[in-house]
N, C-alpha and C positions, 0 to 999 in steps of 0.2 A: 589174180590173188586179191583177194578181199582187205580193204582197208578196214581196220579193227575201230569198232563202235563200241560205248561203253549199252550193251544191250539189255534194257530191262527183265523184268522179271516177266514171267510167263502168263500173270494176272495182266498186267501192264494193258496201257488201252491199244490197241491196232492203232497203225496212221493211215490215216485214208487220202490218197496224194490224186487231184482230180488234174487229167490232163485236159485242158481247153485246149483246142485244134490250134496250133500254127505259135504256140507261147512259151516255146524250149520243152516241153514237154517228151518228145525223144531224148532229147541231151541228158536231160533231168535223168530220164531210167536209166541211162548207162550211169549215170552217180548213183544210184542207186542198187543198181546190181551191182556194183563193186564195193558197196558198202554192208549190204545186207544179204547179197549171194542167195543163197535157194530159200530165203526167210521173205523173201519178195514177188508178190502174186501179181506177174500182167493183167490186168481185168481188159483183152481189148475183143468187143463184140461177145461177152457174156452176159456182165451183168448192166444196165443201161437205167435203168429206171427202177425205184424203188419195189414195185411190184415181183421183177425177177427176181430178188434178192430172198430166197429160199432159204431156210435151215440148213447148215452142212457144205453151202456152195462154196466158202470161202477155206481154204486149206487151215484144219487147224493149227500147225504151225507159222504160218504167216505172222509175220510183224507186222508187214506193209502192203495196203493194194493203191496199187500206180493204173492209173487208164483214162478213156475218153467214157465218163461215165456222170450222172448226175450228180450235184453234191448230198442231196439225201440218200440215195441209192442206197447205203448202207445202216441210215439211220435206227431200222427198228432192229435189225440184227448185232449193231455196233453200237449202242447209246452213248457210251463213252468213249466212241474213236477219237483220234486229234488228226482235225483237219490242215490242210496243206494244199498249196495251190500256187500256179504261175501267171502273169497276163502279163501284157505285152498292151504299148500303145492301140488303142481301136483302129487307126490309120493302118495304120503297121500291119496289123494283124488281117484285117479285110482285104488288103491290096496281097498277104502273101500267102492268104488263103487261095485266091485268083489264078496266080500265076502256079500256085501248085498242084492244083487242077489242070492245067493248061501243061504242065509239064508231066505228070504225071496221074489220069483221069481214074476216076473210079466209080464205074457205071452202079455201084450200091449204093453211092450217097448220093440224095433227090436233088439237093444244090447242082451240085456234079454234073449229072444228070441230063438238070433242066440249063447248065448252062453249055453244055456243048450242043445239046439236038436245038436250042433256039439260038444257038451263037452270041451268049452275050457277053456284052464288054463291061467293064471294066466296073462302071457306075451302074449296069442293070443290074448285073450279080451282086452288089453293095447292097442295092434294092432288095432283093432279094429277103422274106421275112424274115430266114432261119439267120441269115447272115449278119443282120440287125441285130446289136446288142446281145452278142452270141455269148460272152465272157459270160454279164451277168444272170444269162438265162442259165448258163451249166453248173451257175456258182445260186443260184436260185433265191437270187436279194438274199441270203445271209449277210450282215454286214462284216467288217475287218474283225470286230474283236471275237469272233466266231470260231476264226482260223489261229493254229499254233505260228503258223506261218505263211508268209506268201514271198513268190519270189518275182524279182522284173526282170523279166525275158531281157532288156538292153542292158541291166547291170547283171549280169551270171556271177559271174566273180564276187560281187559283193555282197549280192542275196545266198551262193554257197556260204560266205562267212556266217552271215545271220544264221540261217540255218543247221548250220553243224553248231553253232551255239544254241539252239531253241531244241534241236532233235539231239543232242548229247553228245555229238561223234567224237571222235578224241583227235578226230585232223580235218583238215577240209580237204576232198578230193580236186585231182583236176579236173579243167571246166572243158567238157567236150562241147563241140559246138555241129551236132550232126540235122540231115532235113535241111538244109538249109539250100535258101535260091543261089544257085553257083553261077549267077550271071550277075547279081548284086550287086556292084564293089565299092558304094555308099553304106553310112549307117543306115540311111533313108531313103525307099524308094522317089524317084523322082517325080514329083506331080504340082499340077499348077496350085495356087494358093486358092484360086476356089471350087478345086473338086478335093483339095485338104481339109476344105471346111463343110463340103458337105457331107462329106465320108464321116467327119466329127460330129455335122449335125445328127445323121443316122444312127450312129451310134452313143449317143449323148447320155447313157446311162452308163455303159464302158469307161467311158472317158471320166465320167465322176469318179468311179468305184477304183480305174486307175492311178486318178492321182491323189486317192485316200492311201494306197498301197505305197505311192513312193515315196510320202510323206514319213509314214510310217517304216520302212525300211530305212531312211534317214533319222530318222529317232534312235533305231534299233543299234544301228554301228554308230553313233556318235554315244550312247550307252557301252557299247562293245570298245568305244578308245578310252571312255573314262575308265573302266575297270582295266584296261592293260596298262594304262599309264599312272 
């Protein structure tokens, strides 16, 4: 059953909700299918880069498209989409890119790939170009005030608040937590303090662009206590 959202008008702009690999972005679409039901377009392995993005590709009923997709992708079709986005620590997210590979491979992605047929661990796959400052390549230096919203993979629960406030919903769904390393049972994977700092060094655009977002979602619900209280 669909949780009831106060749903614009049919002019209204699309949301364009970009998933970055490994930054809640599964959890996110079941909030979102149960928010938005068949008004919500998977984009995963269609449209990737702004060039696919054709006349007609996108259903025209859709409110929303959720996926692993560039954040221009829809820009010449969509001008006035409102964007939406999730990230997650650069740590975090590189180490559980790693092990999701390692539990679950995908001989289509070239990371993938190149990291099982040369067997690399842990700090080579870090290396790795694609893997480097991956957030901000998907989110393609846009800066924060770009986006209607962004959420942090470690706060779910607080970033659904912000965002059922920023997207209109009239409730905040519950927070699924699926994809996830089921051998984890820290917040934090465990790693020494300096392959912490150099996974950080690596991705040291991430890690800017990251903690402008938690800054800002901190704004957002100390704004969301003043107006309830």
């Amino acid at each position: 059953m669909n949780i009831a959202c106060d749903l614009p008008p049919a002019i209204a702009p699309k949301i364009v909700s970009v998933h970055v690999p490994k930054c809640a972005g599964t959890s996110f679409l079941r909030v979102l299918e149960s928010i938005y039901g068949p008004r919500l377009w998977p984009n995963y392995g269609r449209v990737f880069v702004r060039e696919q993005a054709q006349p007609g590709c996108v259903p025209a009923d859709a409110m929303v498209i959720h996926g692993h997709f560039m954040v221009d992708a829809f820009d010449d079709l969509l001008p006035q989409r409102r964007l939406i986005t999730w990230v997650r620590h650069p740590v975090e997210r590189v180490v559980s890119n790693y092990y999701h590979f390692l539990r679950s491979p995908d001989m289509r992605d070239d990371c993938c790939r190149v990291m099982h047929e040369k067997r690399l661990g842990l700090i080579q796959f870090a290396e790795l170009e694609w893997m480097r400052n991956e957030a901000t390549r998907y989110l393609g230096g846009k800066p924060l005030d770009e986006f209607t919203a962004v959420g942090i993979a470690e706060r779910f629960e607080d970033s659904l608040e912000m965002m059922a406030h920023a997207l209109n919903w009239t409730e905040i769904p519950p927070a699924p937590r699926d994809n996830v390393n089921p051998v984890r049972l820290a917040d934090q994977y465990e790693l020494t303090d300096d392959v912490r700092g150099y996974l950080g060094y690596l991705n040291s655009a991430d890690l800017a662009w990251y903690g402008e977002a938690v800054v800002a979602l901190e704004d957002n619900l100390a704004e969301l206590a003043t107006r309830v209280a």
